[in-house]
C-alpha positions as CSV (number, residue, x, y, z in Angstrom):
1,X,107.2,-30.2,-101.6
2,X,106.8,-27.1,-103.7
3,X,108.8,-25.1,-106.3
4,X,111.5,-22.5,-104.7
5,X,109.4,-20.6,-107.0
6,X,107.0,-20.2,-104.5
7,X,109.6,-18.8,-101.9
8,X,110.6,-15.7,-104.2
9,X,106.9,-14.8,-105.1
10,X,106.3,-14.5,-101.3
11,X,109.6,-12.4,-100.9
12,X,108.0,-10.5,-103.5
13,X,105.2,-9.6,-101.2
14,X,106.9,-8.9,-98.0
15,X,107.3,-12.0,-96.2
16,X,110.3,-13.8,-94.8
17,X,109.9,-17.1,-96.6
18,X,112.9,-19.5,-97.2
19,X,112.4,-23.3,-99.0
20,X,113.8,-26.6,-97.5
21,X,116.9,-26.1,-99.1
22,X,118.1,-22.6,-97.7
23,X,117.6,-24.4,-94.6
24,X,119.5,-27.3,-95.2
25,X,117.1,-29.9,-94.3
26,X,116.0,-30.8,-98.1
27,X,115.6,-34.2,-98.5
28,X,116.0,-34.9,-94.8
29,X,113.9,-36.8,-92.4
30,X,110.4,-35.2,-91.5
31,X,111.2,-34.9,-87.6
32,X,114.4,-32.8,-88.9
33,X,112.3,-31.0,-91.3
34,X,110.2,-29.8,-88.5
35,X,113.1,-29.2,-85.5
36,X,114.6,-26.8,-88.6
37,X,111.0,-25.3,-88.6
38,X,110.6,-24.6,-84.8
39,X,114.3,-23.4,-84.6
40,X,113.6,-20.5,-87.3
41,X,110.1,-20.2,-85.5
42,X,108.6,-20.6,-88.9
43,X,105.5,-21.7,-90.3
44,X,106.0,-25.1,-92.7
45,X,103.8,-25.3,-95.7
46,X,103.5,-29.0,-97.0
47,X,101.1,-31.5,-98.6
48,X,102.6,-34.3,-96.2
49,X,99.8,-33.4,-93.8
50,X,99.8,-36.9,-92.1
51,X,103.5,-37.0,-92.4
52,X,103.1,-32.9,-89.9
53,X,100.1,-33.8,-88.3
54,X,101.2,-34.9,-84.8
55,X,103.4,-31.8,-84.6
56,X,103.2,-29.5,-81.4
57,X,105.1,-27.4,-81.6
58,X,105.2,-25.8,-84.9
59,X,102.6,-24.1,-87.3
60,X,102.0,-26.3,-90.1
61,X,99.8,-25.1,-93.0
62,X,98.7,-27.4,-95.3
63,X,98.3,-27.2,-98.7
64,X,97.1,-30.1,-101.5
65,X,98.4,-29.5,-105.3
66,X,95.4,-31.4,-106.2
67,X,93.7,-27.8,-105.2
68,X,95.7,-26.5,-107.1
69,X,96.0,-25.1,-111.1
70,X,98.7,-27.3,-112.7
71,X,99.6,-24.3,-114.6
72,X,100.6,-20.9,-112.3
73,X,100.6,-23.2,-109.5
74,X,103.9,-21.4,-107.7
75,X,101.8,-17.6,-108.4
76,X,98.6,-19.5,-106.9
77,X,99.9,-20.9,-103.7
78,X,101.8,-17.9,-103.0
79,X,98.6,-15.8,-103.4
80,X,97.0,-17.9,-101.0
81,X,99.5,-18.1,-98.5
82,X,99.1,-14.3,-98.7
83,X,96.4,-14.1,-98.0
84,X,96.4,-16.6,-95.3
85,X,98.8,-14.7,-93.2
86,X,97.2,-11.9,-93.7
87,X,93.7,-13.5,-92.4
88,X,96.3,-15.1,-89.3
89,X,98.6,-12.9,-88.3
90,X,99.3,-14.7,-85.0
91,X,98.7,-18.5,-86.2
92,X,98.0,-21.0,-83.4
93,X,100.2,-24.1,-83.3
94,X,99.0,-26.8,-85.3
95,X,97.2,-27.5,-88.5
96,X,96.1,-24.6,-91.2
97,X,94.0,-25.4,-94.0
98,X,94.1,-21.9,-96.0
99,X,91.7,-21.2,-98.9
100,X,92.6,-22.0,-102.4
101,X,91.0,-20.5,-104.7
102,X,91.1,-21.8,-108.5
């Protein structure tokens, strides 16, 4: 859904952030996508929020490049998501919509 870009510019800023791919599940089926999330007992960021939206039992934050710069988007999401788990340190289950700020 997003650059790996994004991953390392979180890393930068302390968190524990890995992309699709370091999990294994790129290009894989939604439902696997999620059970990879819950496993790790992360927090999945996509723009697929219809695709997430009937999930229980992870923390899905979503996030809509249209909201986003084209250019910087990577240093722009990972800003917000930043901020976002600062704001949430203890996210519920379910739908996020974090603030993005142009």
């Amino acid at each position: 859904m997003f650059s790996p870009e994004t991953c390392l510019r979180l890393i930068e800023r302390g968190h524990d952030a890995v992309g699709v791919r370091d999990l294994g599940v790129n290009a894989r089926p939604d439902r696997e996508v999620a059970a990879a999330a819950a496993r790790e007992g992360r927090a999945l960021v996509t723009e697929n929020v219809k695709d997430f939206a009937a999930e229980h039992d992870i923390i899905v934050v979503c996030v809509l490049k249209s909201h986003l710069p084209q250019r910087g988007m990577d240093a722009h999401l990972a800003e917000a998501l930043d901020h976002w788990a600062a704001a949430n340190p203890e996210p519920y289950v379910g739908l996020h919509w974090p603030k993005i700020g142009r």
